[in-house]
C-alpha positions as CSV (number, residue, x, y, z in Angstrom):
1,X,17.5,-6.4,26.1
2,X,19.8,-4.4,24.4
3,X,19.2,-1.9,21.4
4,X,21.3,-3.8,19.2
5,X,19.1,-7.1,19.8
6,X,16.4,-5.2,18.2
7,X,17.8,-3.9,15.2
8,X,19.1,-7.2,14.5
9,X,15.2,-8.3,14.3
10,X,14.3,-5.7,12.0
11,X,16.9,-6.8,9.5
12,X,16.2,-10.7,9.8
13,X,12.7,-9.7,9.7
14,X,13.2,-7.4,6.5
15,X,15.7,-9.6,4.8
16,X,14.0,-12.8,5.4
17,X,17.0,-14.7,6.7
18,X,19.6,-14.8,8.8
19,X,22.3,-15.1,6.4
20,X,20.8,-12.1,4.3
21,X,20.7,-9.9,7.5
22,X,23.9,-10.8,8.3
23,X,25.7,-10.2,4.6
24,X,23.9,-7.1,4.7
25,X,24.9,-6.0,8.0
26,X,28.9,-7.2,7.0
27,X,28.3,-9.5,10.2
28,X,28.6,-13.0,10.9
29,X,25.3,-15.1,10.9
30,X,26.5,-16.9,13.8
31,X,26.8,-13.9,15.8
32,X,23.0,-12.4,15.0
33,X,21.7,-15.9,15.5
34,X,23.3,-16.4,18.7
35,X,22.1,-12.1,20.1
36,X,18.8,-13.2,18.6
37,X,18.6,-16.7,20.7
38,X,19.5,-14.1,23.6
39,X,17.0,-12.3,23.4
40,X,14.2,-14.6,22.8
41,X,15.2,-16.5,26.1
42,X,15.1,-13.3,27.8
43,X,11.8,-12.6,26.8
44,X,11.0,-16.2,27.3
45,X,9.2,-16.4,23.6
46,X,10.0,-17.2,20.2
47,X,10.2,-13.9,17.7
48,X,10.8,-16.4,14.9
49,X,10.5,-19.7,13.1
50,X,13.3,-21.3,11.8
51,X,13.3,-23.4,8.8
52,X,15.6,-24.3,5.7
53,X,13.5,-22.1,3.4
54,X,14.1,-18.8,6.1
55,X,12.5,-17.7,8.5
56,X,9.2,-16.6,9.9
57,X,7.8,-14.3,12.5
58,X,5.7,-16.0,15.3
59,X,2.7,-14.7,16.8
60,X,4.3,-13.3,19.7
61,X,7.0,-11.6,17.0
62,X,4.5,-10.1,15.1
63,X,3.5,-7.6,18.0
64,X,7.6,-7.6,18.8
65,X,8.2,-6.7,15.3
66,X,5.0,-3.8,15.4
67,X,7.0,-2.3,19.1
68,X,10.1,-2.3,17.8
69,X,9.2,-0.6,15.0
70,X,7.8,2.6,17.2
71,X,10.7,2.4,19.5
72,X,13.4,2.6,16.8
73,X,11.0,5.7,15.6
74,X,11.0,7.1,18.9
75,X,15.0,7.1,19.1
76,X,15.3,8.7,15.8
77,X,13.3,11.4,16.8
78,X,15.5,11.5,20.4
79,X,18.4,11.4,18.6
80,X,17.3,14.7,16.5
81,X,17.1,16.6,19.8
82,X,20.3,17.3,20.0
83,X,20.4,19.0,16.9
84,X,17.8,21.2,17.4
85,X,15.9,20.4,14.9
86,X,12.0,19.3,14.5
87,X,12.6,16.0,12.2
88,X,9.3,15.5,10.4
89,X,8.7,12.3,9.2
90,X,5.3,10.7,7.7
91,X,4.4,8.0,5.6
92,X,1.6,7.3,3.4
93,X,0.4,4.2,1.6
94,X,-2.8,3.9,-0.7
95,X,-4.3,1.8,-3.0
96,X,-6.0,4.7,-4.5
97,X,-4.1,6.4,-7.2
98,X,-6.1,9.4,-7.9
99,X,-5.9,13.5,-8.6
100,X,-7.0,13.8,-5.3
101,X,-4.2,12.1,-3.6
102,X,-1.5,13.6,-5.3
103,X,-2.7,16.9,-4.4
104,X,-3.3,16.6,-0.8
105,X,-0.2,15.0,-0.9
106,X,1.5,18.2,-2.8
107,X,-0.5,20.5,-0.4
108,X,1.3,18.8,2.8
109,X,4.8,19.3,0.9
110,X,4.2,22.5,0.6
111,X,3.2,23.2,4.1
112,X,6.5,22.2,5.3
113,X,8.9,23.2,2.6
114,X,10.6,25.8,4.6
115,X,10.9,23.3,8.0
116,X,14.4,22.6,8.6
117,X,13.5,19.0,8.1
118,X,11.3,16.5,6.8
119,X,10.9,13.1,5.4
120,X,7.5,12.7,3.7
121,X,6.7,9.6,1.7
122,X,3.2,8.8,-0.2
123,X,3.5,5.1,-2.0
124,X,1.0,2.5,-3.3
125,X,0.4,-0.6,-2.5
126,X,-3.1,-3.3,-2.0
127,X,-4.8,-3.0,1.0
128,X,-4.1,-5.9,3.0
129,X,-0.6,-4.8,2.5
130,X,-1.7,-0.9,4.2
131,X,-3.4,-2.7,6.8
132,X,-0.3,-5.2,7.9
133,X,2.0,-1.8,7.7
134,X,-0.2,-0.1,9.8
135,X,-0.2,-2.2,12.2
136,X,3.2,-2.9,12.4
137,X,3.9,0.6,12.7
138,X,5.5,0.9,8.9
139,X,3.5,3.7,8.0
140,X,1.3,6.9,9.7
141,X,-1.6,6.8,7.3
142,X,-3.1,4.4,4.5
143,X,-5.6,5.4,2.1
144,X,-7.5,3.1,0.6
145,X,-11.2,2.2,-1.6
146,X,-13.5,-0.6,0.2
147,X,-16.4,-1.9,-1.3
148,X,-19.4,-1.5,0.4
149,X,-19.2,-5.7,0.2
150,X,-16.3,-5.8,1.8
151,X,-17.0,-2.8,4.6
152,X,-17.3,-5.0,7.9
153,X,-15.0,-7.3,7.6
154,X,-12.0,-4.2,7.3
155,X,-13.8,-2.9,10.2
156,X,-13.0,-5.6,12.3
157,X,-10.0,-6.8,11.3
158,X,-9.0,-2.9,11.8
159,X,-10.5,-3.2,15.0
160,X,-8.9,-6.6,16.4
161,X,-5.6,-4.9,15.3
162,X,-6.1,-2.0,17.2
163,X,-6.5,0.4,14.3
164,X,-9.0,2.9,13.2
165,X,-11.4,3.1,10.3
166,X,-12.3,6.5,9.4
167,X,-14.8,6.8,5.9
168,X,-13.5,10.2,4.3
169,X,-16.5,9.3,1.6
170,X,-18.2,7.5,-0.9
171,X,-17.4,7.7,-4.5
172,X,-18.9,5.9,-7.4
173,X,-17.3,3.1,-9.5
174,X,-17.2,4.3,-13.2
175,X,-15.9,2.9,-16.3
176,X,-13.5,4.6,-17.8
177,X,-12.2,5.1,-21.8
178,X,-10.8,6.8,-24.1
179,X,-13.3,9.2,-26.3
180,X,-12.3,7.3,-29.7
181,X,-13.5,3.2,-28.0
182,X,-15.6,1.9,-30.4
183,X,-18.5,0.6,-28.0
184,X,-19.3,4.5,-28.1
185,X,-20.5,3.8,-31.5
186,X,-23.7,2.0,-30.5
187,X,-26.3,3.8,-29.4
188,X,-26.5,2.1,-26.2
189,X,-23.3,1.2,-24.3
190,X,-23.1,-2.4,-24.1
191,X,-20.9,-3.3,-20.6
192,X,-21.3,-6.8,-22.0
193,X,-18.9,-6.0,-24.8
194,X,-16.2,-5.0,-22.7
195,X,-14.7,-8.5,-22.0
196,X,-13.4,-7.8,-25.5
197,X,-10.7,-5.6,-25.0
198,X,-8.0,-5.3,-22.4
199,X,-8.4,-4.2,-18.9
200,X,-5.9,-1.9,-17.4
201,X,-5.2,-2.0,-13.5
202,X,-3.1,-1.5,-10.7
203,X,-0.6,-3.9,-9.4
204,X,-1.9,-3.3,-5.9
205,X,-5.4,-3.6,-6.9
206,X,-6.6,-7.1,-6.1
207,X,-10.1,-8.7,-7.3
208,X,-10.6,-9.6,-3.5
209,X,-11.4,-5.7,-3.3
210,X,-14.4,-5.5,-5.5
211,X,-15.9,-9.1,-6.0
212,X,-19.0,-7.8,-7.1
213,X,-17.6,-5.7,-10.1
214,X,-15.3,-9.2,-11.4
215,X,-18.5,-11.2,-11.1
216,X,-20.2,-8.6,-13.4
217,X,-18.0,-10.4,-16.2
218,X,-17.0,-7.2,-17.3
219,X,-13.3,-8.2,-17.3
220,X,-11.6,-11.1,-19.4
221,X,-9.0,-12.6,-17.3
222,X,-6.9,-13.5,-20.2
223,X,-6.9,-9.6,-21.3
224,X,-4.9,-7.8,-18.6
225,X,-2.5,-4.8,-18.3
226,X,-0.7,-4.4,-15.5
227,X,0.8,-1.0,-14.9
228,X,2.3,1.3,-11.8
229,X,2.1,4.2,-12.6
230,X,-0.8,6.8,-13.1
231,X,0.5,8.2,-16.4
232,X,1.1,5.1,-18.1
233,X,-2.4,4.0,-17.2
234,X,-4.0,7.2,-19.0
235,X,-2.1,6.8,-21.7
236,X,-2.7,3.1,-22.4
237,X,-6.5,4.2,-22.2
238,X,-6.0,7.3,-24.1
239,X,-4.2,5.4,-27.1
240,X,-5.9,2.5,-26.8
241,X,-9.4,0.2,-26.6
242,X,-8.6,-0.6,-23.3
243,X,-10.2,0.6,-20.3
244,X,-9.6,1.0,-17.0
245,X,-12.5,0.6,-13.8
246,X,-12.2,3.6,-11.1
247,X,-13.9,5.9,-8.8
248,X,-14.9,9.1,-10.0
249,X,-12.2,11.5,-12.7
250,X,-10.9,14.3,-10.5
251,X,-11.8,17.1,-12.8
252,X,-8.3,18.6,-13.0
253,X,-6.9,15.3,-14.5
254,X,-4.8,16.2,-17.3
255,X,-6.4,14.1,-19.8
256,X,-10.1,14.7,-18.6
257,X,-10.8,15.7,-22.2
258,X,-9.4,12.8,-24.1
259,X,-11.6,10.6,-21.7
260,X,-15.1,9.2,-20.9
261,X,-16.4,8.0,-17.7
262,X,-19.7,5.7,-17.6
263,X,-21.2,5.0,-14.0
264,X,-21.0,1.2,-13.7
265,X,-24.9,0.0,-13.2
């Protein structure tokens, strides 16, 4: 097995085929396919399935994938020896994007601003994706909510992956809107009146994450906003009638005084 073999996995694996690897690696596709064949008759397994639509990783290249991963990690960090230099590199995904994130996330910056080196990266995506990038080495830490619902079965698929589960805490979900919504009119709030207006969510929050909060009815399918980034979700909410479901308001958000948040029943 040569070092070469295994970088050429990573790219098929990343690029989906082995004419994308190969036009991105300004090789010829014959020549990957053929260090690839190698390398699985060496092994005596198949790391992928071949088809007309691309490829696919096999069971047995799934935990190939997750090694090689670590051991192209490893050599990166080897190769920094030489240079005397401590490399620092960590990687963060969360589903969870909050006050509180951003800060920790600020704090560890800091830390290490004055290292001669370091490669910190805090991103967002759903948590099944966290979970597959964990285990396939992608990341060093995901953060993410679970419903209480939901709780058991991320423990053991955690724990059939070899990964670990640790509960930082519990937070509460709350509703939250802007201070001029009109449902704060009524004397009573009525959460079955909020299927009128627009919901406003993550991309990498998924319904499979809180079944019990979609089954409330609260949100109207056909009334959905999609959005990235933190900001533009506070200021939909702050301009707007639509609202956005959460854990608790950090109380250093910037807009905590344009804002309400209601405790969902």
């Amino acid at each position: 097995m040569k070092l070469r073999q295994i970088e050429l996995v990573l790219a098929v694996a990343k690029f989906g085929s082995f004419s994308r690897a190969a036009s991105e690696l300004y090789i010829s596709q014959p020549n990957i396919s053929s260090s690839i064949s190698a390398l699985e008759e060496e092994l005596g397994y198949d790391i992928f399935i071949r088809s007309s639509q691309g490829v696919a990783l096999t069971n047995e290249g799934d935990l190939f994938l997750r090694h090689s991963t670590n051991i192209m990690k490893e050599i990166a960090g080897m190769r920094n020896i030489a240079s005397g230099k401590l490399h620092r590199k960590f990687t963060i995904n969360t589903s969870l994007n909050h006050t509180l994130i951003n800060q920790a996330f600020s704090k560890l910056c800091v830390a290490f601003e004055e290292g001669d080196s370091a490669n910190f990266t805090l991103q967002s995506s759903n948590s099944t994706q966290i979970v597959e990038d964990l285990y396939l080495g992608k990341i060093d830490l995901g953060v993410f909510i679970i419903n209480k619902i939901t709780l058991d079965t991320y423990q053991n698929t955690l724990s059939k992956k070899g990964l670990e589960l640790e509960v930082f805490g519990r937070l509460n979900l709350n509703l939250t809107i802007g201070k001029h919504h009109p449902l704060l009119e009524e004397e009573n709030f009525e959460f079955n009146k909020l299927s009128q207006y627009p919901h406003v969510s993550y991309s990498f929050n998924t319904i499979s994450d809180f079944p019990d909060i979609y089954a409330m009815g609260l949100v109207n399918p056909e009334k959905m906003l999609v959005v990235n980034d933190i900001n533009v979700r506070h200021q939909i909410i702050t301009s707007t009638n639509a609202f956005g479901i959460g854990c608790d308001i950090h109380p250093k958000t910037r807009i905590i005084d344009k804002i309400v948040s209601i405790p969902i029943p």
